[in-house]
CHARMM internal coordinates of N, CA and C (Angstrom, degrees):
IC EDIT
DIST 1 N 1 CA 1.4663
DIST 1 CA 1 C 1.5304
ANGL 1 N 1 CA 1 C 108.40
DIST 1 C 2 N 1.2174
ANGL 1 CA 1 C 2 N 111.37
DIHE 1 N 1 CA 1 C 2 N 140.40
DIST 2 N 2 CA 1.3093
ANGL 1 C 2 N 2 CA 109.76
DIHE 1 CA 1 C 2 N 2 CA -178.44
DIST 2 CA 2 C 1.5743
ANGL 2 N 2 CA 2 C 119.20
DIHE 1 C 2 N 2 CA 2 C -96.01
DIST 2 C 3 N 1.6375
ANGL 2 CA 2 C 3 N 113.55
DIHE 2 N 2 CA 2 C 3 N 163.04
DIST 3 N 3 CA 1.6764
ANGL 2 C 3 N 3 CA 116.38
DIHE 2 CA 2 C 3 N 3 CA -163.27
DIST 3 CA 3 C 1.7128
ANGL 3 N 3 CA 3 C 104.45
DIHE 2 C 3 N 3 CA 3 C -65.12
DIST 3 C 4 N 1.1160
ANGL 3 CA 3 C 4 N 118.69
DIHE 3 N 3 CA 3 C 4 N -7.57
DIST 4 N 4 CA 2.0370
ANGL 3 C 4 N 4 CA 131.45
DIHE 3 CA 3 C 4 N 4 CA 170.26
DIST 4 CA 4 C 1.3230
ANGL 4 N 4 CA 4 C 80.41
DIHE 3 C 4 N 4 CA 4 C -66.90
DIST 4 C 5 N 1.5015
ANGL 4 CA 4 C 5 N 114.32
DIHE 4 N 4 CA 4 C 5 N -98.00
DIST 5 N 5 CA 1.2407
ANGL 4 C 5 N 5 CA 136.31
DIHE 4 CA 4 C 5 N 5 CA -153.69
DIST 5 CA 5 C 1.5079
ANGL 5 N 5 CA 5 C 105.77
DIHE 4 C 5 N 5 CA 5 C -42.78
DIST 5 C 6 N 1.3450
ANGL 5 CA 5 C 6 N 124.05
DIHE 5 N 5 CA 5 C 6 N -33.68
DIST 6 N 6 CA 1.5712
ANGL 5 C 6 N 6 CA 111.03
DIHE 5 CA 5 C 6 N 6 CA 171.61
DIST 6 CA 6 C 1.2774
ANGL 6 N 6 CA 6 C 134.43
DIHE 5 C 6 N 6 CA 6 C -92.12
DIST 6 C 7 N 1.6934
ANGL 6 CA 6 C 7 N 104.68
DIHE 6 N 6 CA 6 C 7 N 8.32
DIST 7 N 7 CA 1.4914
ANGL 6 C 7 N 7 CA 136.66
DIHE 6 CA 6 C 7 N 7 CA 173.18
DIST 7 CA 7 C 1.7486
ANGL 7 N 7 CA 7 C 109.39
DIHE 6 C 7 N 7 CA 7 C -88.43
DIST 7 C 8 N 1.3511
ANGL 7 CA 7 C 8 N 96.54
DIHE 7 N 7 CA 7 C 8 N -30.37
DIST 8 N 8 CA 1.5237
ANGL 7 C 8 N 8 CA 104.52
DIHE 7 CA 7 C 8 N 8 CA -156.21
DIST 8 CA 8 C 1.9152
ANGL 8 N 8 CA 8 C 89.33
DIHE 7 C 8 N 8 CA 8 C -83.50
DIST 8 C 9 N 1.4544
ANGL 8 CA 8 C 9 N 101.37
DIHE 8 N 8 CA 8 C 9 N -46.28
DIST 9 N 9 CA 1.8224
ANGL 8 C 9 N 9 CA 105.68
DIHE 8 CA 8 C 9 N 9 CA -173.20
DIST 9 CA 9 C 1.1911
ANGL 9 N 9 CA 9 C 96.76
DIHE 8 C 9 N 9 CA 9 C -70.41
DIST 9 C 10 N 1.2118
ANGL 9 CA 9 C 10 N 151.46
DIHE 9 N 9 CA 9 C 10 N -36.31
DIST 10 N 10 CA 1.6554
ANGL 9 C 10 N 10 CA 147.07
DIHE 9 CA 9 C 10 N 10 CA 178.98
DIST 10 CA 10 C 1.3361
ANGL 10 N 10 CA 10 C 97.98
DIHE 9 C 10 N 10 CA 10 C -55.86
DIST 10 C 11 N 1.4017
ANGL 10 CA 10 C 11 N 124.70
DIHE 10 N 10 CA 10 C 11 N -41.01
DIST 11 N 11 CA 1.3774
ANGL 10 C 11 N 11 CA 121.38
DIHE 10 CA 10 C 11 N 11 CA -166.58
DIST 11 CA 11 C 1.5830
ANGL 11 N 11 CA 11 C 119.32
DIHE 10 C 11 N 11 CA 11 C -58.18
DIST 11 C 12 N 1.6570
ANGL 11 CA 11 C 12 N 92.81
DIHE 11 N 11 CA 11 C 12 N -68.69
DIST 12 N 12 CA 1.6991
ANGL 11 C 12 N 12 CA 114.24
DIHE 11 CA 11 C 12 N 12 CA 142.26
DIST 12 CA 12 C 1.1630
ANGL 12 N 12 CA 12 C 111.96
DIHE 11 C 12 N 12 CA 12 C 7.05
DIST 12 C 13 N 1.7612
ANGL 12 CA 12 C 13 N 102.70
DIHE 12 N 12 CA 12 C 13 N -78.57
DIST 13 N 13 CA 1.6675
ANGL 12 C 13 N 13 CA 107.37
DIHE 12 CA 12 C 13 N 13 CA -145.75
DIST 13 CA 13 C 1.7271
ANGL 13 N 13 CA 13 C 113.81
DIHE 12 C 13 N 13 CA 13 C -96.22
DIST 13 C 14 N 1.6531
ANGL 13 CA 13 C 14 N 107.93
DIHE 13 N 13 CA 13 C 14 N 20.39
DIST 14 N 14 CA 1.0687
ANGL 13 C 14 N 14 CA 90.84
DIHE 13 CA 13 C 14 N 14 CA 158.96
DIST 14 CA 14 C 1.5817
ANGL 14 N 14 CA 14 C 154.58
DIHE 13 C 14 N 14 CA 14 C -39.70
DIST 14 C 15 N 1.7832
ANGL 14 CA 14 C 15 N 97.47
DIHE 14 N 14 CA 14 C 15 N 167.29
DIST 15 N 15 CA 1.7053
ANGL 14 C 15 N 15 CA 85.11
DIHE 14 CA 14 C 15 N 15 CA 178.87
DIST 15 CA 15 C 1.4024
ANGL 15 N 15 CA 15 C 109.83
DIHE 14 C 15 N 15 CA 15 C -142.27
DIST 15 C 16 N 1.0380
ANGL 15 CA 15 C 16 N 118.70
DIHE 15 N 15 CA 15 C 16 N 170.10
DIST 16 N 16 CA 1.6838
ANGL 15 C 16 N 16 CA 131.24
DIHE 15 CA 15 C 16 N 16 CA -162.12
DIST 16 CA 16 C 1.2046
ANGL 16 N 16 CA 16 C 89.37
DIHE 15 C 16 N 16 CA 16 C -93.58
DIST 16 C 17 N 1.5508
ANGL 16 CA 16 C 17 N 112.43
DIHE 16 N 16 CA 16 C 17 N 152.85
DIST 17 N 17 CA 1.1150
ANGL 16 C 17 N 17 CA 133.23
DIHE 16 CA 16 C 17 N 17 CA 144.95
DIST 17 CA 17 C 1.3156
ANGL 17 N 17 CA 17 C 127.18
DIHE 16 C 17 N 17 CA 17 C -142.84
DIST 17 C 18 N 1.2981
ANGL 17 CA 17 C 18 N 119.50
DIHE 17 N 17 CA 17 C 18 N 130.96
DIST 18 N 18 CA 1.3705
ANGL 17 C 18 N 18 CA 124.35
DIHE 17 CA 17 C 18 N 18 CA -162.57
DIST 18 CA 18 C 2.1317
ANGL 18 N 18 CA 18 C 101.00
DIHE 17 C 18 N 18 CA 18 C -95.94
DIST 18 C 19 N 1.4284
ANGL 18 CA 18 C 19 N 108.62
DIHE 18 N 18 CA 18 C 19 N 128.05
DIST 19 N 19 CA 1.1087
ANGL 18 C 19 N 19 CA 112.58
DIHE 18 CA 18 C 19 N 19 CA -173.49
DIST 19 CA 19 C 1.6128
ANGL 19 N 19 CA 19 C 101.55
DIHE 18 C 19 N 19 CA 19 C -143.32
DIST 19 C 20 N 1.5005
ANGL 19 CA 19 C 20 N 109.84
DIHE 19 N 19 CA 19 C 20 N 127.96
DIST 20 N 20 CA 1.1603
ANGL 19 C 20 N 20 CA 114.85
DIHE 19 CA 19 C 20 N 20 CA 155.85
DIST 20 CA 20 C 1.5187
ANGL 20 N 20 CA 20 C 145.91
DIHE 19 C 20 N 20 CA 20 C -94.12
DIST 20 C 21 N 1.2549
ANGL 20 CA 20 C 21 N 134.72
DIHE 20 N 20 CA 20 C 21 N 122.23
DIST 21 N 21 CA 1.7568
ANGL 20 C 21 N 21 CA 151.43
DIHE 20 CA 20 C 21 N 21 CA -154.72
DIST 21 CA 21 C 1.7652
ANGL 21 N 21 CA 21 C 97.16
DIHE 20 C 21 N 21 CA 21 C -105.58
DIST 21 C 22 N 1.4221
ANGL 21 CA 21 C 22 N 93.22
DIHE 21 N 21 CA 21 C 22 N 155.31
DIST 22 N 22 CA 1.4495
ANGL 21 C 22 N 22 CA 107.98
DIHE 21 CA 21 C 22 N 22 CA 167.04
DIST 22 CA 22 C 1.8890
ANGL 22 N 22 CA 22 C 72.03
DIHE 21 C 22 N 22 CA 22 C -102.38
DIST 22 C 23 N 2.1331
ANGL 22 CA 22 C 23 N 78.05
DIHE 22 N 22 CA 22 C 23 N 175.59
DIST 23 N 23 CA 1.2108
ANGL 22 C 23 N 23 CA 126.20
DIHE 22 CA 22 C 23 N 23 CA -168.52
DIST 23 CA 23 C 1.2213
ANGL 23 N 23 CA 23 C 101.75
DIHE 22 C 23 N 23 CA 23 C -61.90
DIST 23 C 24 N 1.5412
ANGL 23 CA 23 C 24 N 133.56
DIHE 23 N 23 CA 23 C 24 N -40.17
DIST 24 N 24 CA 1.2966
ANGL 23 C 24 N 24 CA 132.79
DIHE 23 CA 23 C 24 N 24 CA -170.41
DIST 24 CA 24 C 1.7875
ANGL 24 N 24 CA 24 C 104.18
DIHE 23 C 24 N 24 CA 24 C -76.25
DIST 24 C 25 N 1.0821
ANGL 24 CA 24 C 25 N 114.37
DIHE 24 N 24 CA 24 C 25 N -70.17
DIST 25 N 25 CA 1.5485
ANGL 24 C 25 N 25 CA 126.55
DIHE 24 CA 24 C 25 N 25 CA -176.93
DIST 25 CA 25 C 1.4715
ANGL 25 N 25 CA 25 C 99.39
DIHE 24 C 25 N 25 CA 25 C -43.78
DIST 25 C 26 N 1.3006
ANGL 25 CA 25 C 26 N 132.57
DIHE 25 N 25 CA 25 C 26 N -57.98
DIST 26 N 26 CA 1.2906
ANGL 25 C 26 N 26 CA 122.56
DIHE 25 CA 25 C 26 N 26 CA -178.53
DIST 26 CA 26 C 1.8901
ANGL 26 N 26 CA 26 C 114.11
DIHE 25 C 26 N 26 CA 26 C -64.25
DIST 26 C 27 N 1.1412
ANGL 26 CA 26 C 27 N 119.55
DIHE 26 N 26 CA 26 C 27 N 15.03
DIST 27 N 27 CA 1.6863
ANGL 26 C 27 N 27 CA 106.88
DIHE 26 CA 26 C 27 N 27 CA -153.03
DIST 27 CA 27 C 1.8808
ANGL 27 N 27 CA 27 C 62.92
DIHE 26 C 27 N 27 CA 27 C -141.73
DIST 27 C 28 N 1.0171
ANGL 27 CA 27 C 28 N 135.54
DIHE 27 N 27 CA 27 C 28 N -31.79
DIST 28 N 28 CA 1.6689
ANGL 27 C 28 N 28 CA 120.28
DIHE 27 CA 27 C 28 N 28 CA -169.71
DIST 28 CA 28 C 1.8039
ANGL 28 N 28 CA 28 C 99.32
DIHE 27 C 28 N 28 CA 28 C -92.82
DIST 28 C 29 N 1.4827
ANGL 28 CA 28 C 29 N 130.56
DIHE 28 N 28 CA 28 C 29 N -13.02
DIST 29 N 29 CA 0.9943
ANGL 28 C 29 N 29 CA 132.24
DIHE 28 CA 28 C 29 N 29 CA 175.34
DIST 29 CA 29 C 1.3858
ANGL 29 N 29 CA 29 C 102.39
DIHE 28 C 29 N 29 CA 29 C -107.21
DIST 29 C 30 N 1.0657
ANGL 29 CA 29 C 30 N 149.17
DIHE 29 N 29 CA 29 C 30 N 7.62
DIST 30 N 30 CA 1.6052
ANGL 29 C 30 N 30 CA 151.49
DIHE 29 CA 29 C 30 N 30 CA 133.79
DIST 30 CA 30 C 1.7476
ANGL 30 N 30 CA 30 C 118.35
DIHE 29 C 30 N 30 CA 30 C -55.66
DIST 30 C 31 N 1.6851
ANGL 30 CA 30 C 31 N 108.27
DIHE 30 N 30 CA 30 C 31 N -53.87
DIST 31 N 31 CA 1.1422
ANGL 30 C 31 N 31 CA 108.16
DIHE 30 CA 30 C 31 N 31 CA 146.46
DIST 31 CA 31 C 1.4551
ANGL 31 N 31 CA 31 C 144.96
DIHE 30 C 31 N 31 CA 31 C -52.41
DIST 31 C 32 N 1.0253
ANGL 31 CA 31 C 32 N 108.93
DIHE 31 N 31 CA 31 C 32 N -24.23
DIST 32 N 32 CA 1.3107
ANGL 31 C 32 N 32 CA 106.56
DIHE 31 CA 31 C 32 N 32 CA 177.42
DIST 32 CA 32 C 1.5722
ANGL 32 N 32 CA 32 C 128.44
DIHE 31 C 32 N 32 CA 32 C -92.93
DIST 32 C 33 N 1.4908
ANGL 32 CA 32 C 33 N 91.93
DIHE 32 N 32 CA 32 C 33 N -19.54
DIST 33 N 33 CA 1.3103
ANGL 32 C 33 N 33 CA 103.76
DIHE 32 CA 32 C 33 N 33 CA 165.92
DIST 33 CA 33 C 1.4115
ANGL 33 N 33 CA 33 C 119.03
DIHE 32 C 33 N 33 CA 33 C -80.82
DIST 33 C 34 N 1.4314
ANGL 33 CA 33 C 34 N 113.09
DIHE 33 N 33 CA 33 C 34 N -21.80
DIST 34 N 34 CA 1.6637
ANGL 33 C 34 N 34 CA 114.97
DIHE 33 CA 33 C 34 N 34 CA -176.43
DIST 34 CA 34 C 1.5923
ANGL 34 N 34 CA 34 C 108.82
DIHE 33 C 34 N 34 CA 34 C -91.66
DIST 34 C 35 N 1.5297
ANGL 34 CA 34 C 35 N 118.41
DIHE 34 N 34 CA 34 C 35 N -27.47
DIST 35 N 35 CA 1.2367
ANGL 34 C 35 N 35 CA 117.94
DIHE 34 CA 34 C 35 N 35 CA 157.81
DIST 35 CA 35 C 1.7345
ANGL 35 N 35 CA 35 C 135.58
DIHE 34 C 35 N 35 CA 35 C -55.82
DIST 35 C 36 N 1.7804
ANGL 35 CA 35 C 36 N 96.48
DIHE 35 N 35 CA 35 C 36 N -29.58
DIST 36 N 36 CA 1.7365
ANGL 35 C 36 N 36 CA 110.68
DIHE 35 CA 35 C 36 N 36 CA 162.11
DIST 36 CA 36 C 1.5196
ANGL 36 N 36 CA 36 C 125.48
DIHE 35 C 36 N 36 CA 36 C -103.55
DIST 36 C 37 N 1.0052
ANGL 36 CA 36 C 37 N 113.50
DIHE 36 N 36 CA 36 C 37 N 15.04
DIST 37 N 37 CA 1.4873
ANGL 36 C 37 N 37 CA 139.56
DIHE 36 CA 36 C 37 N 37 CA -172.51
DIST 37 CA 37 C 1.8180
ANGL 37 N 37 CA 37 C 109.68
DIHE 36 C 37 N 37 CA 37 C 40.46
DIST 37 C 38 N 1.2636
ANGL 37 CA 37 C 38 N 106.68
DIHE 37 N 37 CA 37 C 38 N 58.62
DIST 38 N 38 CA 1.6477
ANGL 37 C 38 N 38 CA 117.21
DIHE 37 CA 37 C 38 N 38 CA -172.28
DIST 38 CA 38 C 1.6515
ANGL 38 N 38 CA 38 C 98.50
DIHE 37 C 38 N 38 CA 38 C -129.84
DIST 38 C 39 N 1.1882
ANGL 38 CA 38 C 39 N 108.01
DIHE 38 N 38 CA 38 C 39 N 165.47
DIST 39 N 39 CA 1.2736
ANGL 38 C 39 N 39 CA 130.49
DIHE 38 CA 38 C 39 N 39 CA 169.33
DIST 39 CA 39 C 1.7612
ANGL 39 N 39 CA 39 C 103.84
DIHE 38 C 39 N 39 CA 39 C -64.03
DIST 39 C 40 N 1.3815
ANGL 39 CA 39 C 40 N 95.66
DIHE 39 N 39 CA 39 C 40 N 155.07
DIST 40 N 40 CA 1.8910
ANGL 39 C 40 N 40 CA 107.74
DIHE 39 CA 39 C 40 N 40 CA 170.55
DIST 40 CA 40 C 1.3090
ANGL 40 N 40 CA 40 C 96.26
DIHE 39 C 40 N 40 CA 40 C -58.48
DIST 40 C 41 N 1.7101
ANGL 40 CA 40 C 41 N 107.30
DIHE 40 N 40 CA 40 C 41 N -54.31
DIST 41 N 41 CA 1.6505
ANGL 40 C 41 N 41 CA 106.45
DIHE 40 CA 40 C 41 N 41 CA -165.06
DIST 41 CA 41 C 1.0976
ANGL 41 N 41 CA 41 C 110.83
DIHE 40 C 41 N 41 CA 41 C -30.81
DIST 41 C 42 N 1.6779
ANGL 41 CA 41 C 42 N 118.49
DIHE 41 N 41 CA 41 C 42 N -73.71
DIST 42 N 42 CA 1.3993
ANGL 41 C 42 N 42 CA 145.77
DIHE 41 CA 41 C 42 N 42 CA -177.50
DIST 42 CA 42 C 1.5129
ANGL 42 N 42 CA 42 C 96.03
DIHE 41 C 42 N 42 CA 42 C -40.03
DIST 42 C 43 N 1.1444
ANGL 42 CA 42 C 43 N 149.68
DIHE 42 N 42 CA 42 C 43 N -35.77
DIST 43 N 43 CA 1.1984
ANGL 42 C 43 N 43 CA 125.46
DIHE 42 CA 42 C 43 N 43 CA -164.70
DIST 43 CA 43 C 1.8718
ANGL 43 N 43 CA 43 C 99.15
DIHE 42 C 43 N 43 CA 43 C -105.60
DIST 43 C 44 N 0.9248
ANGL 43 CA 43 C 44 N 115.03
DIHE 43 N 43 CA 43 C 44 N -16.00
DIST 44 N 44 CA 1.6967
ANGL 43 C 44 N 44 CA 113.77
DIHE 43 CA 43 C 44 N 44 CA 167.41
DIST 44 CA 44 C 1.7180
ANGL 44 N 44 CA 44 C 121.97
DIHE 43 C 44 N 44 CA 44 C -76.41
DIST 44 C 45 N 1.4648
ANGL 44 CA 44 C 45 N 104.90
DIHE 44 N 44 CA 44 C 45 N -19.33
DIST 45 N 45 CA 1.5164
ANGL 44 C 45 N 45 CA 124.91
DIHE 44 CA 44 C 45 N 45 CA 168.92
DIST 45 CA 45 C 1.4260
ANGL 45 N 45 CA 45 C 110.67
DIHE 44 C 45 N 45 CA 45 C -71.45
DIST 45 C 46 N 1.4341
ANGL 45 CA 45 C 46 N 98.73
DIHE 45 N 45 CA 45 C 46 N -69.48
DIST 46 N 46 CA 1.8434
ANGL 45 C 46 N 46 CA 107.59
DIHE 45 CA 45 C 46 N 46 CA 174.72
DIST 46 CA 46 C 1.6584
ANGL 46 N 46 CA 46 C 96.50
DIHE 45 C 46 N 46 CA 46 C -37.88
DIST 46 C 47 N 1.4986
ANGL 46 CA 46 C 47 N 117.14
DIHE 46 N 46 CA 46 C 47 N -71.40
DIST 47 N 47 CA 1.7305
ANGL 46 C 47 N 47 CA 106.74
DIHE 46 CA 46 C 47 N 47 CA -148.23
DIST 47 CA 47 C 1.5056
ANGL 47 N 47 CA 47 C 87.28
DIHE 46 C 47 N 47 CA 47 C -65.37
DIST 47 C 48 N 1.5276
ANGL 47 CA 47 C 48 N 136.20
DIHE 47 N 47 CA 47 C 48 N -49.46
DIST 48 N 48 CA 1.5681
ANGL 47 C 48 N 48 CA 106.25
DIHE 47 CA 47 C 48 N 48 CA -176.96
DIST 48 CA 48 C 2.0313
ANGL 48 N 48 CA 48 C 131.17
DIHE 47 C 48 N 48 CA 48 C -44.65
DIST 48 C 49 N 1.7085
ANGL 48 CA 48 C 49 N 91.77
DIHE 48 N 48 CA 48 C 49 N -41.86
DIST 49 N 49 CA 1.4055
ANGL 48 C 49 N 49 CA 89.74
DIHE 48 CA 48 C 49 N 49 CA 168.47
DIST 49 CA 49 C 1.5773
ANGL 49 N 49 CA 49 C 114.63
DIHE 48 C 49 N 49 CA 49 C -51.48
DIST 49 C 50 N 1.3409
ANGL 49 CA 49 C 50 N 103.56
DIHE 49 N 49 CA 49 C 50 N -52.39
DIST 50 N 50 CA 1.3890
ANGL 49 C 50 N 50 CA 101.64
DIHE 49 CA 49 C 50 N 50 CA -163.64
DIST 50 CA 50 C 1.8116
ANGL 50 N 50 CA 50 C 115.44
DIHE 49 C 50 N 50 CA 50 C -59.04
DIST 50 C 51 N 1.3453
ANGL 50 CA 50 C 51 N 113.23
DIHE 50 N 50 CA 50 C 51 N -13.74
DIST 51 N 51 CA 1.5424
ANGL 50 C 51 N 51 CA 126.11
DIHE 50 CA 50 C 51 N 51 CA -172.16
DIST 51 CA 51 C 1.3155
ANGL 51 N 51 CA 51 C 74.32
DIHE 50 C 51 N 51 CA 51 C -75.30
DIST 51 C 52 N 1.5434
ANGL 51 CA 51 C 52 N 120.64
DIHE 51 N 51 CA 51 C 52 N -89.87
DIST 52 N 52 CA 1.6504
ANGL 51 C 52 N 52 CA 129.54
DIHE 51 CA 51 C 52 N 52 CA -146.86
DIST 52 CA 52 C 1.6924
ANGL 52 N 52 CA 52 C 114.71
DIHE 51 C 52 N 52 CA 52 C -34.95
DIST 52 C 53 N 1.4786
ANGL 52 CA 52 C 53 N 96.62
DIHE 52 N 52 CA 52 C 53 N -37.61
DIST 53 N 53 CA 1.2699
ANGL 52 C 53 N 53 CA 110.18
DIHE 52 CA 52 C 53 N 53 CA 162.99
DIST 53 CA 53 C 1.5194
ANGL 53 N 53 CA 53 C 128.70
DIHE 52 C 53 N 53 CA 53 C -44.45
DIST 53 C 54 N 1.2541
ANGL 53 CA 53 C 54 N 105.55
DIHE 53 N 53 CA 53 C 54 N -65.40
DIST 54 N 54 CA 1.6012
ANGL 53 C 54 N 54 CA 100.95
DIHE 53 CA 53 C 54 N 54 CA 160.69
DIST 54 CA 54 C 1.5731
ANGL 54 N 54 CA 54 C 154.88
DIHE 53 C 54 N 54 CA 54 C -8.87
DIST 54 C 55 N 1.3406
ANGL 54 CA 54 C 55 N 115.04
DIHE 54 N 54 CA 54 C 55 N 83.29
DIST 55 N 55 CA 1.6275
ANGL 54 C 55 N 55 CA 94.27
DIHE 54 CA 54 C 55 N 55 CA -172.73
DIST 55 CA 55 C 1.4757
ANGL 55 N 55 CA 55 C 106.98
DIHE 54 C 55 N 55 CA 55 C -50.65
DIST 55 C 56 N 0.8214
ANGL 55 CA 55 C 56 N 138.24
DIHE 55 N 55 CA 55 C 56 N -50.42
DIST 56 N 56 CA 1.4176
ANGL 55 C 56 N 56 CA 132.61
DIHE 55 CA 55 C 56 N 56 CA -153.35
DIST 56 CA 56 C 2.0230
ANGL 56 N 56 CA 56 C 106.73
DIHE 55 C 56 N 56 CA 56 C -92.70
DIST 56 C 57 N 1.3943
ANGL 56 CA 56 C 57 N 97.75
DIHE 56 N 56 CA 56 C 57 N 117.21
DIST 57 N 57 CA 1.2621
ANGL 56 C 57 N 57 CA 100.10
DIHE 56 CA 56 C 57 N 57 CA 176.64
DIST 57 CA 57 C 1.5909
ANGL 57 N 57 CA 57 C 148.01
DIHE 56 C 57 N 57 CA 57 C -64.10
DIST 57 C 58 N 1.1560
ANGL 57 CA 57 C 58 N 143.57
DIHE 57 N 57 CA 57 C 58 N 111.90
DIST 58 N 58 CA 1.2689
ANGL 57 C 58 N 58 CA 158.79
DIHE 57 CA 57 C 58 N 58 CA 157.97
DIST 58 CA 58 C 1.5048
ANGL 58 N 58 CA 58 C 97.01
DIHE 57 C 58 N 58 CA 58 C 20.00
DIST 58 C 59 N 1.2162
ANGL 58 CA 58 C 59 N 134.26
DIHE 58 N 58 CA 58 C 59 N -72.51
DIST 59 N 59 CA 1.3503
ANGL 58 C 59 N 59 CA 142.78
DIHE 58 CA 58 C 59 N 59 CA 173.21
DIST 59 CA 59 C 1.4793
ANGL 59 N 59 CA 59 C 113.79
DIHE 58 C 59 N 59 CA 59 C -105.60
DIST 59 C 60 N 1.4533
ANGL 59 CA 59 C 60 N 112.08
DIHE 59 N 59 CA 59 C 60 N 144.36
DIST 60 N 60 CA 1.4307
ANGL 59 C 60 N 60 CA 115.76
DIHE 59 CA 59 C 60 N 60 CA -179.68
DIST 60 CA 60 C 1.3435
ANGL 60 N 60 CA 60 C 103.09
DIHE 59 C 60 N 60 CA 60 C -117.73
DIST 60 C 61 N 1.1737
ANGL 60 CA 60 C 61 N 158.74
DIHE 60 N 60 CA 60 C 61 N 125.67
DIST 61 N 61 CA 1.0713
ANGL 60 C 61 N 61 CA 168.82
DIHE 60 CA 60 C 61 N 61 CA -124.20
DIST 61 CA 61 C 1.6855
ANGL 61 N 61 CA 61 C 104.43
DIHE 60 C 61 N 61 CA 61 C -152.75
DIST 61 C 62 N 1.5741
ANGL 61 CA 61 C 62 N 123.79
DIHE 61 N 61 CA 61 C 62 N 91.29
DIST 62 N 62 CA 1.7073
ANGL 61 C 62 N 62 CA 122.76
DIHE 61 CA 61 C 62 N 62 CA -161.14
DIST 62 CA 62 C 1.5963
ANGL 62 N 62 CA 62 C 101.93
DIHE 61 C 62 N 62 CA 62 C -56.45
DIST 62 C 63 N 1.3370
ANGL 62 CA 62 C 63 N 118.55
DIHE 62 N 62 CA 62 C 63 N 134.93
DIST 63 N 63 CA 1.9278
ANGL 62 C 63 N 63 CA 113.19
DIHE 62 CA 62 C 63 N 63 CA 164.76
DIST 63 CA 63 C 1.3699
ANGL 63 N 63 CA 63 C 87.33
DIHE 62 C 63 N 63 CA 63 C 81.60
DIST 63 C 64 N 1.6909
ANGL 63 CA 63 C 64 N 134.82
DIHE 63 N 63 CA 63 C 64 N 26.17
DIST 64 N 64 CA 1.5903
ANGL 63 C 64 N 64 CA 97.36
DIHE 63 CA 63 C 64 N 64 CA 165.28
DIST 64 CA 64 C 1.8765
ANGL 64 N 64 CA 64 C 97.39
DIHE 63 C 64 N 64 CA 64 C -120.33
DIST 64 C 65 N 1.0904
ANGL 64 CA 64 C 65 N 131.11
DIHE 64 N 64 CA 64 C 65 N 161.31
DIST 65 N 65 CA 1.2736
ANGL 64 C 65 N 65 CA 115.17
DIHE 64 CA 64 C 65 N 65 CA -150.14
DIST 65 CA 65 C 1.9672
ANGL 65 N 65 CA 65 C 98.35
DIHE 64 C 65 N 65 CA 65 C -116.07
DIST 65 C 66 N 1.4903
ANGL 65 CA 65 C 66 N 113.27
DIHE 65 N 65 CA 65 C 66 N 36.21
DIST 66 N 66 CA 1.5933
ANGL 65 C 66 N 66 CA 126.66
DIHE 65 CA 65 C 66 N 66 CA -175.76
DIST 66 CA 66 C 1.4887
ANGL 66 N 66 CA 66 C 107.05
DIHE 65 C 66 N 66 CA 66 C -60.08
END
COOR INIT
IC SEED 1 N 1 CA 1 C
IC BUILD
């Protein structure tokens, strides 16, 4: 199978996740999606890619050697 074809079934097999926002975060990710003409989804995907992306991790944990 090729790296398309195993991009395309990942796509497929997504999964939901249910997440809750205050009033502000949800009303600043409305904007941003209407300013790039995309879905919220699409813009909660991007900033997750862009986290995973990250060398440097979300939490640093002092003395742990991640």
């Amino acid at each position: 199978m090729s790296k398309a074809s195993l991009k395309e079934l990942d796509e497929k097999t997504a999964h939901r996740q249910s997440v809750s926002l205050t009033e502000e975060q949800h009303r600043q990710l409305i904007e941003i999606a209407r300013k790039n003409r995309v879905s919220v989804a699409w813009v909660i995907r991007e900033a997750i890619d862009r986290l995973l992306k990250e060398d440097m991790p979300l939490l640093h944990v002092p003395g742990s050697s991640s």
